[in-house]
C-alpha positions, 0 to 999 in steps of 0.5 A, spaced: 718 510 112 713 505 111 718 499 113 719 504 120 712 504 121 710 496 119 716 495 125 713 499 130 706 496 128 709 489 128 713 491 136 705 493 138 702 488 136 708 483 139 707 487 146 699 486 145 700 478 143 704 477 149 699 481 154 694 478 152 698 471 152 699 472 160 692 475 161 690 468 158 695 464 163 692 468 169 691 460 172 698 459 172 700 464 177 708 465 176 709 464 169 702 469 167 706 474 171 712 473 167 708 474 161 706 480 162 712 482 165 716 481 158 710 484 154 710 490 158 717 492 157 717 490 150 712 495 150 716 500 154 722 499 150 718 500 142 716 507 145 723 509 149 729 506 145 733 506 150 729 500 154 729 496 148 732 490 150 730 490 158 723 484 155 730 480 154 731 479 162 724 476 164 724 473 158 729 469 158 727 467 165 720 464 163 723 460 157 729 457 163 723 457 169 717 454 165 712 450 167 713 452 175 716 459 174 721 457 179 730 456 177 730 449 179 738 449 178 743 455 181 747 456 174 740 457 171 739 462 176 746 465 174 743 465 167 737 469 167 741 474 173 746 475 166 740 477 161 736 482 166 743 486 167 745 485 160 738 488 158 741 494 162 747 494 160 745 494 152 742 500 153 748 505 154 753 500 151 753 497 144 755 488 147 753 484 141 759 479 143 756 479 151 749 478 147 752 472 143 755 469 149 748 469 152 745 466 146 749 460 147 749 459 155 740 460 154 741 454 149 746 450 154 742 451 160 735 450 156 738 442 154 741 442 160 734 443 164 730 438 160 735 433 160 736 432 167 728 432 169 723 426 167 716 424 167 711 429 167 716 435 168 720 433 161 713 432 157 711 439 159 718 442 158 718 440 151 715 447 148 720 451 153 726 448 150 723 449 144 722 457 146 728 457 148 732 454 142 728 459 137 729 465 142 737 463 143 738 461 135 734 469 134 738 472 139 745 469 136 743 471 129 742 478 132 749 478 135 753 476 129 749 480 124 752 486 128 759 483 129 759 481 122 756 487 119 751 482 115 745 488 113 739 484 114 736 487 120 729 487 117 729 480 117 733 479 123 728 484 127 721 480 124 724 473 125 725 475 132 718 478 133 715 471 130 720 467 134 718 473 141 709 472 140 710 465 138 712 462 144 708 467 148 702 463 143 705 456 145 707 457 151 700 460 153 696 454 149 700 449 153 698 451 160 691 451 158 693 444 155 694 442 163 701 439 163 703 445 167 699 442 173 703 435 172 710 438 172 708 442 178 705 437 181 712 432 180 717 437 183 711 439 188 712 431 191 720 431 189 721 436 194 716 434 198 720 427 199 726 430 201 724 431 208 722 426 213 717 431 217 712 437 216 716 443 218 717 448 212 711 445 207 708 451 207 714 454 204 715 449 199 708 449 197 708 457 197 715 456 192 712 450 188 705 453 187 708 461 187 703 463 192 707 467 197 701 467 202 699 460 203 698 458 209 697 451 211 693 450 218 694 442 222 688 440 225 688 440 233 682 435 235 682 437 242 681 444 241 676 442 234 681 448 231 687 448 225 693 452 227 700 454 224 707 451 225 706 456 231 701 453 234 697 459 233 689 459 230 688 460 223 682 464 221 679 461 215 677 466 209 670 468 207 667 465 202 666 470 197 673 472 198 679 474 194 683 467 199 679 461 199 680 454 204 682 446 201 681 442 206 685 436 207 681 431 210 683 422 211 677 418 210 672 423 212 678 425 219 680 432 219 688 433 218 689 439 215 687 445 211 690 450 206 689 457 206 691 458 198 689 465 193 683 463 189 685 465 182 692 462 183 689 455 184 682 455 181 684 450 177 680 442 180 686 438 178 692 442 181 688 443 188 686 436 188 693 434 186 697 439 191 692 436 197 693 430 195 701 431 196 700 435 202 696 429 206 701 424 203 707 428 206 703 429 213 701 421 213 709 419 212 712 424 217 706 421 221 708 414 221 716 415 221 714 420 227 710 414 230 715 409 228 721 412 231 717 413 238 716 405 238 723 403 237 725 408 242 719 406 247 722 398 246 729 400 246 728 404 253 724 397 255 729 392 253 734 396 258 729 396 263 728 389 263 735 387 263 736 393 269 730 389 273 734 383 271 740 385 274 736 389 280 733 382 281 740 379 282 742 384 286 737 382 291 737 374 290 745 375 292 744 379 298 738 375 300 743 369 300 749 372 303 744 375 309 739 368 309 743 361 307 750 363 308 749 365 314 745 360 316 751 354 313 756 359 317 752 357 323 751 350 323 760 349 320 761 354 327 756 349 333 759 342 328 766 345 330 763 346 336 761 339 337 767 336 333 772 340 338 769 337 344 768 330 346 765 328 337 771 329 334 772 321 332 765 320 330 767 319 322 759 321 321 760 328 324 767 329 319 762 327 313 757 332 315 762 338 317 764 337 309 758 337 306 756 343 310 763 346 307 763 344 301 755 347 300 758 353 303 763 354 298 758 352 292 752 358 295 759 363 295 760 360 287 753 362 287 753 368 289 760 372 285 756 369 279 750 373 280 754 379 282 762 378 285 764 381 290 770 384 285 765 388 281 761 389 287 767 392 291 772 395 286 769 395 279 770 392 272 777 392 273 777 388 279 772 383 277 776 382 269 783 380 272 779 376 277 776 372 272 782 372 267 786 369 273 782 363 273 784 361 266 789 356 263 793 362 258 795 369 259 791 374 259 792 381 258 787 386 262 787 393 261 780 396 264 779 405 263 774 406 265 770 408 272 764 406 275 759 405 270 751 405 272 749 396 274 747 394 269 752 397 263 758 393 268 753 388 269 753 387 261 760 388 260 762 384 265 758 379 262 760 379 255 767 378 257 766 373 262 763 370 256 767 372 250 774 369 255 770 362 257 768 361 249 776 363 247 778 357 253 774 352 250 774 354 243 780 357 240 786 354 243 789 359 244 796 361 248 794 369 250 789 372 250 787 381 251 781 385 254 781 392 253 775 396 255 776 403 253 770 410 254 769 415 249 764 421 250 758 417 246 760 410 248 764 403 252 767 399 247 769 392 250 775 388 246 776 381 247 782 378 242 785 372 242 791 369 238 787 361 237 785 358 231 780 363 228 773 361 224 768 363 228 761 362 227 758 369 228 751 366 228 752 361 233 749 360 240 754 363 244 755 369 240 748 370 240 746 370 246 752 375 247 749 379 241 742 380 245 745 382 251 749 388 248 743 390 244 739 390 250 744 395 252 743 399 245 749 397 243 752 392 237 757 387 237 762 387 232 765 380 230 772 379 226 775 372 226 779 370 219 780 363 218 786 363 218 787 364 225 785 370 231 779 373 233 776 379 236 769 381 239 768 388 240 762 390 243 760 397 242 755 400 247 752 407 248 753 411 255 747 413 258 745 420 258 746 420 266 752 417 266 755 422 260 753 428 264 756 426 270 763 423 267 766 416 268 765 418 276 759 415 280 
C-alpha cells in the first residue's frame, strides 16, 4: 500500500516537473507546448489507467523535434505518428513487442538526426539525443521486462519517471542556455538558401520560428506603406498588444517588417537573427532578380544590333542596286550605243566599256554579299546551295527549314558562308555536308566535313562565328578530333514571334 502511494506521488510530481519545466520554456514556443502537452497527459494518465501511455506520442516528438519542434526527416515523422497511436493502442491492448520495436526506432532516428546535422544545430542537439536515448533505453527495458516476465516493475517505473522529469529538466535548461535560438537560426538560413526569390518566406519563417500567424510586410516606397504578397496593406500592431512589429530596415532604407507573437519571439538574439536572415534573403532575391533583368536586357540589345546591322545592309543593298548599278547600266547602255554606231574602232572606247562592266560585276559581288539575292528570293535553301556550288568539293545541303525572321537567316547564312569557306581553305577536305533542321525551341545549323580535323576552337575565325551565334543568343558547338573531320554545330533559339507563328512568314 505505501509502495502504491510513493508511485502515485513520484507520477504527480513527474507531471508537475514537466509542467513546470514547459512553463519555463514559454520563449521557445513549439518545444514549451510540447512540454506542456507531454506533462498534461502524464497527469491525465496517473488519474485515469487507461490514458497512461498517451504522454508516450508527444513525448517522443519533443526528443526527435528538439530544438525547432519541427520533424526535419519525413521517416522521424513516421516515427512520432507510430508512438501517439501506440500510445492509444496500449490502452485496450497489451504490445510490449510493438512497444520494443518503438523503443529501437526512437534510438535509430535519434542518432540518425543528429548525425546528419552540423554546426550550431548538432551543439544544440546533443541534450536531445541524450533524452532520446534514456528514454529509448527506459522504454525497451520496460518492453522486455514485460516479455520476459522480469518482475522489476518498481525499478523499472521510477527508473522511467527519472529518465521522463530529467529530460524535461535538461531540456528546459538548454533552452535557457540559448542554443535553441542558434539551431533555429541555422535551419532558418538553410531553408532560406533553397530558393532564390521571396515567395513563401512567410511560410518558412511561421515553420522555423512556430508562429502560424507571422506575417512578413515589403516596403512600397511609392505608397510609403508595407504589403503582403498580395500587395494588400498590412496593419501594424498596437504597442501594448499581444502581436508586436521587427522592422527589417538596410542602412537606415525601409524594406520590411515582421508582424510576429510577442511571447514567442521576446527573445533579442532570435529577433535580431531571424531579421537578419530575412533581409539577407530579400537582398539575394533582390540582386539574382536585378541580374537576371541585366543579362536579358543585354541579351535583347545584342539582338538589336545585329538586327539594326542587318536592317542596315538591307538598305546599303537596295540604295546600290536602285543608285550605282543603275547608273553603270546606264552608262554600258549609251557606251553600246556609241560603240555600235560610227566608235566601235576606237581601242579607248573598248577599254572603258570593260571597265565599266567589270565594276558592274564587282557592285553585283557586293550586293549578294550584303544580302543575296537567293536568300532575298527563295530562303536559305537557295542561298546555301548557291554557295556551296562555287566550292572545289561535294557539298551535301539539306535546309528544313521556312523562312525565318532577317536576322536569324542572316546569321545562319553567315555561319555557313563562313564554316564552308574555313573547310575550302583549311581542311583539305573531299566532301562536305550542311544540314539545318527547326525544332519547336531551336535552328540547329550543322557543317561537317571529312578533312584533316584539329581545329582550334579558339582561333580568329571561329571566333568571330562564336560571337555572332551568340548575338542570336545561341551557342556553337565545335567537334573537330585530331585524327581527322570536324563539325560545327550552331544552336540557336527561335524567337517567340516566329515559334508561335510555325516555320511560315
Amino acid at each position: 500500500m505505501v509502495g502504491s502511494r510513493f508511485l502515485q506521488v513520484v507520477d504527480l510530481l513527474v507531471g508537475v516537473v514537466v509542467i513546470s519545466a514547459g512553463l519555463a520554456s514559454m520563449r521557445s514556443g513549439r518545444v514549451a507546448r510540447l512540454m506542456l502537452l507531454v506533462g498534461a497527459t502524464w497527469l491525465v494518465g496517473s488519474v485515469f489507467s487507461a490514458a497512461v501511455f498517451l504522454h508516450r506520442g508527444p513525448l517522443v516528438q519533443l526528443h526527435l523535434t528538439y530544438p525547432t519542434g519541427h520533424a526535419r526527416r519525413r521517416y522521424v515523422t513516421v516515427v512520432i505518428g507510430a508512438a501517439y497511436v501506440l500510445g492509444v493502442v496500449e490502452a485496450f491492448v497489451p504490445a510490449a513487442a510493438l512497444t520494443l520495436a518503438l523503443a529501437l526506432l526512437v534510438a535509430a532516428a535519434a542518432i540518425d538526426v543528429f548525425v546528419r546535422t552540423t554546426g550550431p544545430a548538432r551543439k544544440a542537439g546533443r541534450p536531445a539525443l541524450g533524452a532520446a536515448l534514456g528514454f529509448s533505453a527506459v522504454l525497451m527495458t520496460s518492453a522486455l521486462n514485460q516479455l520476459l516476465a522480469w518482475n522489476i516493475d518498481v525499478p523499472v517505473l521510477l527508473a522511467y519517471d527519472g529518465v521522463v522529469a530529467g529530460a524535461a529538466v535538461v531540456l528546459a535548461a538548454d533552452l535557457r542556455w540559448g542554443r535553441w535560438t542558434e539551431a533555429t537560426l541555422s535551419d532558418l538560413v538553410a531553408d532560406l538558401g533553397k530558393t532564390s526569390d521571396t515567395s513563401g518566406l512567410a511560410g518558412r519563417l511561421q515553420r522555423a520560428l512556430g508562429d502560424p500567424g507571422l506575417t512578413v510586410g515589403y516596403w512600397i516606397p511609392e505608397r510609403a506603406a508595407y504589403v503582403d504578397d498580395q500587395g494588400e496593406p498590412i496593419e501594424l500592431p498596437a504597442h501594448d498588444g499581444g502581436r508586436m512589429a521587427t522592422p527589417i530596415d538596410d542602412d537606415g532604407r525601409h524594406v520590411a517588417v515582421l508582424v510576429h507573437d510577442r511571447a514567442l519571439l521576446e527573445d533579442p538574439g532570435l529577433v535580431s537573427g531571424v531579421a537578419t536572415a530575412a533581409r539577407l534573403a530579400m537582398t539575394n532575391a533582390q540582386m539574382l532578380a536585378d541580374i537576371r533583368s541585366r543579362v536579358g536586357d543585354l541579351t535583347q540589345s545584342r539582338q538589336r544590333i545585329v538586327e539594326a546591322v542587318d536592317d542596315e545592309r538591307a538598305r546599303i543593298a537596295d540604295e546600290l542596286a536602285g543608285g550605282a548599278q543603275r547608273r553603270l547600266a546606264r552608262v554600258a547602255d549609251i557606251l553600246d550605243h556609241a560603240a555600235t554606231a560610227d566608235l566601235s574602232g576606237d581601242r579607248h572606247l573598248t577599254l572603258v566599256r570593260a571597265e565599266v562592266m567589270q565594276a558592274q560585276e564587282d557592285l553585283t559581288r557586293f550586293v549578294r554579299g550584303v544580302r543575296p539575292s537567293a536568300l532575298v528570293e527563295g530562303g536559305l535553301d537557295a542561298a546555301v546551295r548557291d554557295m556551296a556550288g562555287h566550292l572545289p568539293f561535294q557539298v551535301d545541303v539539306r535546309v528544313d527549314v521556312g523562312r525565318l525572321p532577317d536576322a536569324l537567316e542572316g546569321a545562319l547564312l553567315f555561319f555557313c558562308s563562313e564554316a564552308m569557306t574555313n573547310v575550302a581553305k583549311h581542311a583539305g577536305a573531299t566532301r562536305c555536308g550542311v544540314i539545318i533542321t527547326a525544332g519547336p525551341d531551336l535552328i540547329i545549323a550543322v557543317v561537317e566535313d571529312d578533312g584533316i580535323g584539329g581545329a582550334d576552337p579558339y582561333g580568329s575565325g571561329l571566333l568571330g562565328l562564336t560571337d555572332r551565334i551568340e548575338t542570336m543568343g545561341g551557342r556553337l558547338i565545335v567537334t573537330s578530333p585530331p585524327d581527322g573531320g570536324t563539325r560545327l554545330e550552331a544552336r540557336i533559339p527561335r524567337p517567340a514571334e516566329d515559334r508561335a507563328a510555325g516555320n511560315g512568314r
